[in-house]
C-alpha positions as CSV (number, residue, x, y, z in Angstrom):
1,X,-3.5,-29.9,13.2
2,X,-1.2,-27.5,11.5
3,X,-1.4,-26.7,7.8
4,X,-5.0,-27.1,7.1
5,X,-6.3,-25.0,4.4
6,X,-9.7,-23.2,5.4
7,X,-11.7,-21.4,2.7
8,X,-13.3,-18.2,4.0
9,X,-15.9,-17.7,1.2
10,X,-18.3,-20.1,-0.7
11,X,-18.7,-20.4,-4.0
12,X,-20.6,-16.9,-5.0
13,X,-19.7,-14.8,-2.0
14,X,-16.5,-13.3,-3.3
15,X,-15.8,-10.9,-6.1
16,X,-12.6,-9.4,-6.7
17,X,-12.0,-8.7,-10.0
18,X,-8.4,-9.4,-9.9
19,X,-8.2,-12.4,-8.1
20,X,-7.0,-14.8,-10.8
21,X,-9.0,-17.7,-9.2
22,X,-7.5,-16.7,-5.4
23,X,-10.1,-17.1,-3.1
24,X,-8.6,-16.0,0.5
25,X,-8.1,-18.8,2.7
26,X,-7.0,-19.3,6.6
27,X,-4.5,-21.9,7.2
28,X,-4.3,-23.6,11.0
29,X,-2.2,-24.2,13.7
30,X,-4.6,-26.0,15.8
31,X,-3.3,-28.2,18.8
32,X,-4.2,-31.9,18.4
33,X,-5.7,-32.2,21.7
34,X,-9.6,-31.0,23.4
35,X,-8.0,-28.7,25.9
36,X,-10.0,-25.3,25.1
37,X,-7.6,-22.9,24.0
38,X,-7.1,-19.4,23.4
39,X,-7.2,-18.3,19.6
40,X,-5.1,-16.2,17.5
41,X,-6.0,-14.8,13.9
42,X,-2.7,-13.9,12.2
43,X,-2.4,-11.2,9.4
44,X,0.5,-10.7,7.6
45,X,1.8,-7.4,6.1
46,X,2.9,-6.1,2.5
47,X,1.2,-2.5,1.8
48,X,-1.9,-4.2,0.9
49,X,0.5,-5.4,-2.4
50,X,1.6,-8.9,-1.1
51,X,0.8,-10.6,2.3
52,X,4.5,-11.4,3.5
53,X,5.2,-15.5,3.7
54,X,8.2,-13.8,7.2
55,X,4.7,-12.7,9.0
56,X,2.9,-15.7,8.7
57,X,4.2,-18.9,9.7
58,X,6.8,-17.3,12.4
59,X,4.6,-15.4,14.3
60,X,2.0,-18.3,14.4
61,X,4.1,-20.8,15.3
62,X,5.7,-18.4,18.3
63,X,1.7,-17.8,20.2
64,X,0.8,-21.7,18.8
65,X,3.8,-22.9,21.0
66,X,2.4,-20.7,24.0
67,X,-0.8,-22.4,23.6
68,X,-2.9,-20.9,21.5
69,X,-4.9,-22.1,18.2
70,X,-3.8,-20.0,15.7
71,X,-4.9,-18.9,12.1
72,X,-3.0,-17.6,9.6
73,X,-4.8,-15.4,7.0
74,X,-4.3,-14.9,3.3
75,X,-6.2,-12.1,2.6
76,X,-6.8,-10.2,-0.7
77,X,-4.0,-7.8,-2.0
78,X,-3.7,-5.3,-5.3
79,X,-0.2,-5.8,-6.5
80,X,-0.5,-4.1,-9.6
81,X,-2.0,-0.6,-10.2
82,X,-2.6,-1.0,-13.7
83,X,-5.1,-3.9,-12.3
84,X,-7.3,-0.9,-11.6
85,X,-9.0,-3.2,-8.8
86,X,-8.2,-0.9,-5.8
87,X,-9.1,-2.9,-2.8
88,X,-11.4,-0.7,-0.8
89,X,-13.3,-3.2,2.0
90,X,-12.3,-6.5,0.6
91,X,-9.3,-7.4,2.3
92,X,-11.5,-5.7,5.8
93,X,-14.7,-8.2,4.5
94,X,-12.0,-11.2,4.0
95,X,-10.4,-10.3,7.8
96,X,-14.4,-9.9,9.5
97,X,-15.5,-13.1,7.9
98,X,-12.5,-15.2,8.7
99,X,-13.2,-14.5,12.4
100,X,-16.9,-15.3,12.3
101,X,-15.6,-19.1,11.1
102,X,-13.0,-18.6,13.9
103,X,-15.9,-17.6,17.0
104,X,-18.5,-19.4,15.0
105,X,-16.9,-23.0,15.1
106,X,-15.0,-22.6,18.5
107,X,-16.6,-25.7,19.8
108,X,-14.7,-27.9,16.6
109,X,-11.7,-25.5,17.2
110,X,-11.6,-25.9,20.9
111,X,-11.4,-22.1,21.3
112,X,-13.2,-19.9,23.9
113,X,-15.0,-18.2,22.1
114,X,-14.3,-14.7,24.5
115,X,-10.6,-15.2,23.7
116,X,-10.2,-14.7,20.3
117,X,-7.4,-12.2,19.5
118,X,-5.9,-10.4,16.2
119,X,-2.1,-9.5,15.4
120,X,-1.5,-7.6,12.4
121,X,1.7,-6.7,10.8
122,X,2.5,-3.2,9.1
123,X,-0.2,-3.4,6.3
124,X,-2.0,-6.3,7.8
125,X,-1.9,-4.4,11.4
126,X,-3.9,-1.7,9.7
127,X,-6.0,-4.3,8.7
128,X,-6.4,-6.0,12.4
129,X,-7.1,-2.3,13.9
130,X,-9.6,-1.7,10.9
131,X,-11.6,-4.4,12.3
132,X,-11.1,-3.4,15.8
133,X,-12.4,0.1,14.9
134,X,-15.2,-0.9,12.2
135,X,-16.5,-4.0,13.1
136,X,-19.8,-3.1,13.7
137,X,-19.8,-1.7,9.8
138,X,-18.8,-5.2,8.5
139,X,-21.8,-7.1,7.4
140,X,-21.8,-10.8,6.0
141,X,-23.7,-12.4,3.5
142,X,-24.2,-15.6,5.0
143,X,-26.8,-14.9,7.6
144,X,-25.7,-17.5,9.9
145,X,-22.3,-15.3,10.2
146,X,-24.0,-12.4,10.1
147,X,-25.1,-13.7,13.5
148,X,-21.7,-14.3,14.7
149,X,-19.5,-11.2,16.0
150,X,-16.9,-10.1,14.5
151,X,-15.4,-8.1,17.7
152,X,-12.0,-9.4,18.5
153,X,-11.4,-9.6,22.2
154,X,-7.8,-7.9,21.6
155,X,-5.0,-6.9,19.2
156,X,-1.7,-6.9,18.7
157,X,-0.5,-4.4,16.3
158,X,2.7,-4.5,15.4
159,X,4.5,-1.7,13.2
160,X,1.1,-0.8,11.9
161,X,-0.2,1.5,9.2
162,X,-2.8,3.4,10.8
163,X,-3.1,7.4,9.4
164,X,-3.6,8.5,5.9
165,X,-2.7,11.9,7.2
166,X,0.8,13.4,7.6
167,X,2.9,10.2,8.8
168,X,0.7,8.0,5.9
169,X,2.4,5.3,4.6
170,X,0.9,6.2,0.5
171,X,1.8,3.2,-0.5
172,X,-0.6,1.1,1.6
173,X,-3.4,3.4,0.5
174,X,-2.8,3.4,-3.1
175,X,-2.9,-0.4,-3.2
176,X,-6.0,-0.3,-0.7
177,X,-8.4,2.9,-2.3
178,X,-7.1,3.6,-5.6
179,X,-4.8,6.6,-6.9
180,X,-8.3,8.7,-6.7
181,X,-9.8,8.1,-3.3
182,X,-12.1,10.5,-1.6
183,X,-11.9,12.4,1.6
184,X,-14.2,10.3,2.7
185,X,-12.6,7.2,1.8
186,X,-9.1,7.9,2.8
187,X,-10.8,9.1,6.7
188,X,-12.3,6.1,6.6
189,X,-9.0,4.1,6.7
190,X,-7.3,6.6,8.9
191,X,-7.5,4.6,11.9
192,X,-7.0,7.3,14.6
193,X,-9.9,9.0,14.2
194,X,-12.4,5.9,14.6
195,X,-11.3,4.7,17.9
196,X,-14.0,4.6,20.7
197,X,-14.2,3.3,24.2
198,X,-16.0,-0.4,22.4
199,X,-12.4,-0.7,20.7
200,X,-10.7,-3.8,21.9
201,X,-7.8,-3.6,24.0
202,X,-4.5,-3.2,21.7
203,X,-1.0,-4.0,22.0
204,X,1.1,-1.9,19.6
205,X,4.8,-2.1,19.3
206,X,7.2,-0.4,16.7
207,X,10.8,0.3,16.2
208,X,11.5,4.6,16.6
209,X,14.2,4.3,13.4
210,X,11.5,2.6,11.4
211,X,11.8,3.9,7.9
212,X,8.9,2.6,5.9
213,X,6.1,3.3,8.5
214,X,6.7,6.4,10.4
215,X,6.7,5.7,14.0
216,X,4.2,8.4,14.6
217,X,1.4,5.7,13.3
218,X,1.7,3.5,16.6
219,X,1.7,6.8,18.5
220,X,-1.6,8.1,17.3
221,X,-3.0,5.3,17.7
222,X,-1.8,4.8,20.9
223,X,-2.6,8.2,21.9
224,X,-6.4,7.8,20.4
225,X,-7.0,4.8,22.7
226,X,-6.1,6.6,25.9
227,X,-8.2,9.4,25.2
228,X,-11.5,6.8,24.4
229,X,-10.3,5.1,27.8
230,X,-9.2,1.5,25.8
231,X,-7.2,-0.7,27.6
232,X,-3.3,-0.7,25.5
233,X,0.2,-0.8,26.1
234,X,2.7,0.6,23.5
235,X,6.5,0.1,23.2
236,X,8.5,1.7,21.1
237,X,12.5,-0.1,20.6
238,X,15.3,2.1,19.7
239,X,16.8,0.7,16.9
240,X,15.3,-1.7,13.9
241,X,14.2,-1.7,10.6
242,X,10.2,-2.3,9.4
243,X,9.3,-6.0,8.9
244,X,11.4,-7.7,11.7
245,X,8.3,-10.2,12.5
246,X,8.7,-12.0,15.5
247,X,13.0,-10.3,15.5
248,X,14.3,-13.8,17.1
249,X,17.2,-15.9,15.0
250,X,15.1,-17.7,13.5
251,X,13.9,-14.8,11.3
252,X,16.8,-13.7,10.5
253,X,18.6,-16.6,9.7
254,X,15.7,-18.2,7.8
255,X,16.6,-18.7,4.2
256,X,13.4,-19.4,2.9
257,X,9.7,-19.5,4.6
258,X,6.7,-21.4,3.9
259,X,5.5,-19.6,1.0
260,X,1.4,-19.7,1.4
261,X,0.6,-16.6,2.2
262,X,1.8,-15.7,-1.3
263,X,-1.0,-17.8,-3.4
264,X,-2.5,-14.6,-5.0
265,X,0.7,-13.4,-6.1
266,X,1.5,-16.8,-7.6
267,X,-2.1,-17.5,-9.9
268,X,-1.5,-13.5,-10.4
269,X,1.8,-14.5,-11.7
270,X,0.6,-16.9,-13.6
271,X,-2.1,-15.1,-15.2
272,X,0.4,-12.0,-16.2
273,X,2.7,-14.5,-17.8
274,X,0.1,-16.0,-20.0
275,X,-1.4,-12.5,-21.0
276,X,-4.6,-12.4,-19.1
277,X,-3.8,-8.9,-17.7
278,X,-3.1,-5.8,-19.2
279,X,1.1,-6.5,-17.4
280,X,3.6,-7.5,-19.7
281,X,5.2,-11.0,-19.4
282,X,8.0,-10.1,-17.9
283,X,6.3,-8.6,-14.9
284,X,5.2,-12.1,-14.3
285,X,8.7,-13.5,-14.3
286,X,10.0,-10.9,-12.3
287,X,6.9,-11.6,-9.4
288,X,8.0,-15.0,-9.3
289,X,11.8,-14.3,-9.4
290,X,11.5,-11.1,-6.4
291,X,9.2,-13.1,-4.1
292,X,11.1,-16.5,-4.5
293,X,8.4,-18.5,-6.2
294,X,10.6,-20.0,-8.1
295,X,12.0,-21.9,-5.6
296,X,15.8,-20.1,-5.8
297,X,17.5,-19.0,-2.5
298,X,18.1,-15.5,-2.0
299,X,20.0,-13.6,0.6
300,X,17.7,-11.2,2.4
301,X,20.6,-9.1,3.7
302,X,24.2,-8.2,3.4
303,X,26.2,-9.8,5.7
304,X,26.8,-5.9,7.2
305,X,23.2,-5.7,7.7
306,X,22.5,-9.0,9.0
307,X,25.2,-8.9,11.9
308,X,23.9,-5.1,12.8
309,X,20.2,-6.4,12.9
310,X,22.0,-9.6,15.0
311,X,22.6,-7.4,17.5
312,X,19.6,-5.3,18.3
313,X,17.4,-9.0,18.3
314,X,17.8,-8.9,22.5
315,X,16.2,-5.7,23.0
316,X,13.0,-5.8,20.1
317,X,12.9,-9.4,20.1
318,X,11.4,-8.9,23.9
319,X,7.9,-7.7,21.8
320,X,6.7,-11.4,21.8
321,X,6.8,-12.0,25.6
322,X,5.6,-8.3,26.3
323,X,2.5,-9.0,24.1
324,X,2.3,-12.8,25.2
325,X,2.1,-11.5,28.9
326,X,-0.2,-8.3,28.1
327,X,-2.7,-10.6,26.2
328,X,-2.8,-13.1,29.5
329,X,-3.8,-10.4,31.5
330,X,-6.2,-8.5,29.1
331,X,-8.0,-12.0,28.3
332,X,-7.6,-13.5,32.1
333,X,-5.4,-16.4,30.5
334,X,-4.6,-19.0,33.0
335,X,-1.0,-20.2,33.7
């Protein structure tokens, strides 16, 4: 089945304060048949501010249609500072738990259970390689997921935030730890450093003229699995901007995209423009006008842009078979 909605957390597990009744949610891309399947769990990016509606639905539909059963996940974001709800572990709690339903109801899912993979875009591939780094930290308060793991067997990270050092992208950090995190905190999230030989095998790809992300993020975490011996392969195309999802026509023509992954911005919106938040009206009009809530098309890019980014779609649009055929052999997919 494709579209249904999955709740992650019961009634009394999850607390953000700035939710605006968003609880996070998984929505499916199941196949309607009993064959068992590989699965896929699918985070979108956004600097931890939105989850993006362009890395969602496209890049689940592209490993659904290669046979997988695929979730998509709408995690918890911080879109407004003067929230003062920094995110710290939620959106990492959100990510650990949706897998546990994933591995814990594989038989009703028709997944194999030891072929359960992540891919994570910019924010949301910091997210993916959090888990792939941290698991083991991640506890759950329902004891029978506690009992579940939470270890994805691989990941595909593509354009990812990973360091909070040099190459950081601030942004993604603010929104995640506050405007006063710690040392501690801010080593915590920096990815690099927490890689060991238990890390799942990782797939990262990135574009070198990436302006948002610094390239050098993929690199060290690249470079930090081959010195903890982890099975990855890296690719690095030579022209693109951040945010090209699955970089096929389809993306870029797109004029508008199935807009779930964008729930919590829309309650949030909601909330802002009747005053429950310390935002002004008008920031809620202007969330639902700049993420297209309102239903109005909106051109993406100039017609300059959109013919130059037309023409680099042979070369980093090859990511999705590279990972498709990396992830068959890392997970002994058959044919």
């Amino acid at each position: 089945m494709i579209g249904e909605k999955i709740t992650i957390w019961k009634e009394g597990e999850y607390h953000y304060p700035a939710a605006y009744g968003f609880v996070p949610f998984m929505v499916s891309y199941m196949h309607e048949d009993e064959e068992v399947r590989p699965g896929m769990l699918v985070a979108p990016g956004g600097a931890y501010r939105f989850a993006s509606a362009y890395e969602g639905n496209l890049p689940a539909l592209e490993f659904y249609r290669e046979g997988y059963n695929v979730f998509v996940l709408a995690y918890t974001v911080n879109h407004f500072d003067e929230l003062k709800a920094p995110l710290k572990k939620q959106p990492l709690n959100d990510i650990s738990r949706a897998l546990r339903i994933i591995r814990g109801n594989s038989v009703r899912y028709h997944i194999d259970p030891l072929k359960i993979a992540v891919c994570g875009f910019s924010a949301g591939g910091h997210l993916c390689g959090s888990l792939c780094v941290h698991y083991e930290d991640i506890k759950d308060p329902d004891p029978g997921y506690e009992e579940v793991s939470n270890r994805p067997d691989a990941a595909v990270l593509c354009y990812p935030v990973i360091t909070s050092g040099e190459y950081a992208h601030r942004e993604s950090f603010r929104a995640l730890l506050g405007e006063e995190a710690d040392e501690a905190e801010l080593a915590y999230m920096s990815l690099e450093k927490h890689v060991t030989a238990d890390t799942p095998p990782c797939f990262l790809w990135q574009t070198a003229t990436d302006a948002s992300v610094p390239v050098e993020n993929s690199y060290l975490f690249a470079e930090a699995c081959r010195k903890a011996g982890v099975p990855y392969a890296h690719h690095v195309f030579s022209d693109g901007i951040h945010g090209m999802s699955v970089a096929t026509p389809e993306w870029l023509d797109k004029e508008t995209e199935d807009l779930y992954t964008l729930e919590q911005i829309r309650l949030l919106a909601e909330a802002v423009r009747e005053g429950r938040t310390p935002c002004s009206p008008e920031e809620g009009e202007e969330l639902i006008r700049e993420f297209g809530l309102d239903g109005r098309k909106r051109e993406r890019w100039t017609p300059e842009i959109k013919e130059w980014l037309r023409g680099i779609l042979d070369e980093t649009g090859l990511w999705t078979e590279l990972a498709k055929r990396w992830l068959a052999g890392e997970m002994n997919l058959k044919d």
